[in-house]
N, C-alpha and C positions, 0 to 999 in steps of 0.2 A: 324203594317202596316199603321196603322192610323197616326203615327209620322210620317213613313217616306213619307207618301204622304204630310204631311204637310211641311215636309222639303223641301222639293220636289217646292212645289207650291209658299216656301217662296224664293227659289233661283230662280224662274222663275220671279218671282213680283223685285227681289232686280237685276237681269242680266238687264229688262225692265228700269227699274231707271235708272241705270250707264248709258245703252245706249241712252236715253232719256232726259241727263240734257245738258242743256242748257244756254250759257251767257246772260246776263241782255240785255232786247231790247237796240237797239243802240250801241253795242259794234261796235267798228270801226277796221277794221282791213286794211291793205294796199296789194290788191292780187298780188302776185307774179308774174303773168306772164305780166300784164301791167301796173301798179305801182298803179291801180283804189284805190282809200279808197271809202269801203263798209262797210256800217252800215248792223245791224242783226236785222230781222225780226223774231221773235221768233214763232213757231207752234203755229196753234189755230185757234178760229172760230174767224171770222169776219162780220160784218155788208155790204154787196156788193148791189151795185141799190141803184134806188130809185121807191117812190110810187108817185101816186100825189099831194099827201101833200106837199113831198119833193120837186118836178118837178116844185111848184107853187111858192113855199120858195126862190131857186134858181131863177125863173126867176124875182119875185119883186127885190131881194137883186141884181141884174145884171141890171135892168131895161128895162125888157122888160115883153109887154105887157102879154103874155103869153107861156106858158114853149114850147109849139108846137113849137114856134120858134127857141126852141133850139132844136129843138127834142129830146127833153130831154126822150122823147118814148122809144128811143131804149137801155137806163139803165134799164127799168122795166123788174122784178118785184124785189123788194127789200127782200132779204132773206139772211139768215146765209150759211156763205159758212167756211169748212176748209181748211187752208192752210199748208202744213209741213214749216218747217224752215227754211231760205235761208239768203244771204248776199245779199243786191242792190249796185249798183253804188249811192255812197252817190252823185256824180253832172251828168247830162248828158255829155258823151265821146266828149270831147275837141280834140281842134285841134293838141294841142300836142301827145293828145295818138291816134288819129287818124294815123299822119304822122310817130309814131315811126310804127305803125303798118304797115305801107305802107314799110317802108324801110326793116323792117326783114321781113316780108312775100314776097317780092318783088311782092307784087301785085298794078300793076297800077288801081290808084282808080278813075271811074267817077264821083267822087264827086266833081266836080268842085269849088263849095264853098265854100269845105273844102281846096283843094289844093292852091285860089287864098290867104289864111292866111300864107301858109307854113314858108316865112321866115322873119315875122313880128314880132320880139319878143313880143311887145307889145299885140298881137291878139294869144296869144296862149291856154288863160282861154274862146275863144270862144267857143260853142260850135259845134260840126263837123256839117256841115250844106248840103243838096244834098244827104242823105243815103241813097240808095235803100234798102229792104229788105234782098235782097241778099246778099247785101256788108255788110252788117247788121251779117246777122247769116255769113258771113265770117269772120266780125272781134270774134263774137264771137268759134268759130270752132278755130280760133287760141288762142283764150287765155282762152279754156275749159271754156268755161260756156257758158251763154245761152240769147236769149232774154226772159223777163220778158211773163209770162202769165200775161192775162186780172186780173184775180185774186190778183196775186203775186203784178202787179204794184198798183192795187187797193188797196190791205190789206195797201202797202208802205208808200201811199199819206193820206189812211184815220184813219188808227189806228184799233182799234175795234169796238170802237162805236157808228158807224155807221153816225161823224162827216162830213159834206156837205165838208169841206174843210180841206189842210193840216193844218191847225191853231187852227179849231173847225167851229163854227156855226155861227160867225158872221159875215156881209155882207163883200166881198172881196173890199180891195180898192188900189190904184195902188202903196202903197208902200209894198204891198206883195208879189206880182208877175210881169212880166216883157208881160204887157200885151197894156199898157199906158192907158190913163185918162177915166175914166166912160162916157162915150157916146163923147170920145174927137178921133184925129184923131190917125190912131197907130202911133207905132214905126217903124222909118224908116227901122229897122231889127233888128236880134236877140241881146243879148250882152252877156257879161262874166258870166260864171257859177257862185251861191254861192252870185249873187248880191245881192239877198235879204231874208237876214239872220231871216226875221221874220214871213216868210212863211214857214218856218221849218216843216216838218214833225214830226209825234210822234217818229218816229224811228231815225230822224238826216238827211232825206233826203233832201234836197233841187232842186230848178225851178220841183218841180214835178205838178204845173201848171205853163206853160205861158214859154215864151221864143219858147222851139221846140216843135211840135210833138214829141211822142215816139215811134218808131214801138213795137209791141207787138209778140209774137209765132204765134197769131192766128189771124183766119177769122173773122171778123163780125156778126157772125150768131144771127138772136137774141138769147137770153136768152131762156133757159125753162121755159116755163111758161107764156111768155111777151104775155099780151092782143092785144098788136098793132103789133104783129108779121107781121101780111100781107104787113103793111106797108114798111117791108123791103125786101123781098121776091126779089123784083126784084134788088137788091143789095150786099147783104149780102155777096153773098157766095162767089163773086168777089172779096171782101176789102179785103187784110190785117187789121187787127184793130189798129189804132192808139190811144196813150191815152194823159192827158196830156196839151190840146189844142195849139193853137202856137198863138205869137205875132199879125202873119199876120191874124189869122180870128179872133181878139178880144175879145172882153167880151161873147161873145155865147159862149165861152168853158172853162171859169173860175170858173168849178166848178169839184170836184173829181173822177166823176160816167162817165163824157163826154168820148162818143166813137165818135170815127170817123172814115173814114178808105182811102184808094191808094188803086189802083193795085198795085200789089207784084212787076212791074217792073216802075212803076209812083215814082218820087218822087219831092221835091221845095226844095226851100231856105230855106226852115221854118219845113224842117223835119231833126230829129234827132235819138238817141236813146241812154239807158244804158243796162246796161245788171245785170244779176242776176247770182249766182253760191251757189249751195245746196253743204255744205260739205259732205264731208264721214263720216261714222261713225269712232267714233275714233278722230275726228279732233281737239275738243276742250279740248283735253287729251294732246295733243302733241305737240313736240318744232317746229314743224311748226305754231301750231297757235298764240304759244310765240313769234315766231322769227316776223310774219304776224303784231302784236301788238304792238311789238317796234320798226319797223318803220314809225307807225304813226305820231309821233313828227315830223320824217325828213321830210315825205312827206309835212306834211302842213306847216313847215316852207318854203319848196317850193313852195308853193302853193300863200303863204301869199306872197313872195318878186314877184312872176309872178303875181299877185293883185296889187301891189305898184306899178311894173312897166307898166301896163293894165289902170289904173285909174279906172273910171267908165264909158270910154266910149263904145258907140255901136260901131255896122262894121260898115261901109259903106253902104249906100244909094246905092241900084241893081240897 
């Protein structure tokens, strides 16, 4: 009896394995339904918030007199959270995969500043610009997945350990992010996804500060636990949460932990989003996720000649 319960307990431990492994963080794959390349985020705990150590760190390294001004408040409190394992949009949703989305869904889009790019070859590594919420989890509903949880985008941009920025810990400067010059005036608007290859994520993610907004799944609410909770009380529960910061409100949100948030039916120029999708169990067994694999080369040779032909410049001055 004694064997066979250990038999027993040894095929439950060894079924938990099989369905539990996992490809190396950053494995890039190209999703099927709109040609996105998504880096992997592997399950696990992670470092989320900050304290006021952190709150204090960030606003010296930004320049400002004190973290209040970011309100950097409403990240606290800094604690271990988990995350199961999912694939991100390695860039935020361009105007290209915006407009093919428009044309098969036949949904007329009010994103007007994504639509005024449509037939500019050159403007198509923009990013989709004018998202509501809505349009948001619509483009995701068409191409099954989802927008990013607070968490998910977080684990994305910061790694595990508990690093202020997607780089690590040392002070941001403008060739990282798509934010312009430390205490200089902004950028006239957003620019091409992927421009700045050295603000890389641990996972391969890139603009996961600066350039758009990100809408997120959720509300604003604070945190459990957050001491300054009051302070948001009369806000909260109204936001969508946005992550991410944007070009247009500068160095106040160039750091990894920054919430902000719209009304769910509010949106600018300077808001965006990516999206996340959790495989199935089974996935990374299968010639789907072989076939998802080998056309990553294609995709980014695409990617690369819409760069060449994009340059480095921004849009258009609103």
């Amino acid at each position: 009896m004694k064997k066979l319960l250990a038999k027993i307990a040894f095929m439950i431990v060894t079924v938990s394995i099989a369905r539990t492994v996992e490809p190396p963080a950053g494995t890039t794959i190209v999703h099927p339904a709109d040609g996105a390349l998504m880096v992997y985020v592997p399950a696990g705990e992670f470092i989320m918030g900050l304290n006021e150590t952190d709150a204090e760190t960030v606003a010296e390294h930004l320049g400002f007199e004190s973290a209040d001004i970011l309100w950097a408040w409403e990240a606290y409190p800094k604690r271990t959270v988990y995350v199961g394992g999912f694939f991100i949009d390695k860039y935020e949703v361009t105007v290209k995969r915006w407009h093919r989305y428009v044309k098969v869904s036949n949904n007329e889009s009010k994103a007007r500043h994504a639509v005024r790019h449509y037939d500019k070859p050159h403007e198509q590594l923009l990013p989709a610009a004018s998202i509501g919420w809505e349009e948001a989890r619509s483009y995701c509903s068409w191409t099954v997945k989802a927008l990013p949880s607070e968490a998910q985008w977080e684990k994305a941009a910061r790694g595990t350990d508990g690093r202020l920025y997607p780089w690590g810990n040392t002070a941001p400067t403008e060739a990282l992010a798509w934010f312009g010059p430390k205490g200089g005036p902004t950028p006239p608007s957003y620019t091409h996804v992927g421009s700045f290859p050295d603000g890389v994520s641990p996972y391969g993610a890139l603009d996961m500060l600066g350039n758009q907004y990100e809408w997120t799944s959720e509300w604003g609410h604070p945190y459990p636990g957050n001491p300054m909770a009051n302070k948001m009380r009369s806000y909260a529960a109204k936001n969508g949460c946005l992550r991410g910061g944007s070009w247009h409100h500068g160095w106040a949100g160039y750091y990894a932990a920054k919430r902000f948030g719209f009304l769910p039916d509010e949106t600018h120029f300077h808001v965006g989003f990516r999206t996340v999708w959790e495989p199935g169990t089974g996935y990374f067994e299968s010639a789907a996720f072989k076939r998802d694999q080998a056309t990553v080369s294609a995709r980014e040779a695409e990617i690369a000649k819409l760069r060449e032909a994009a340059g480095t410049q921004s849009a258009e001055e609103e």
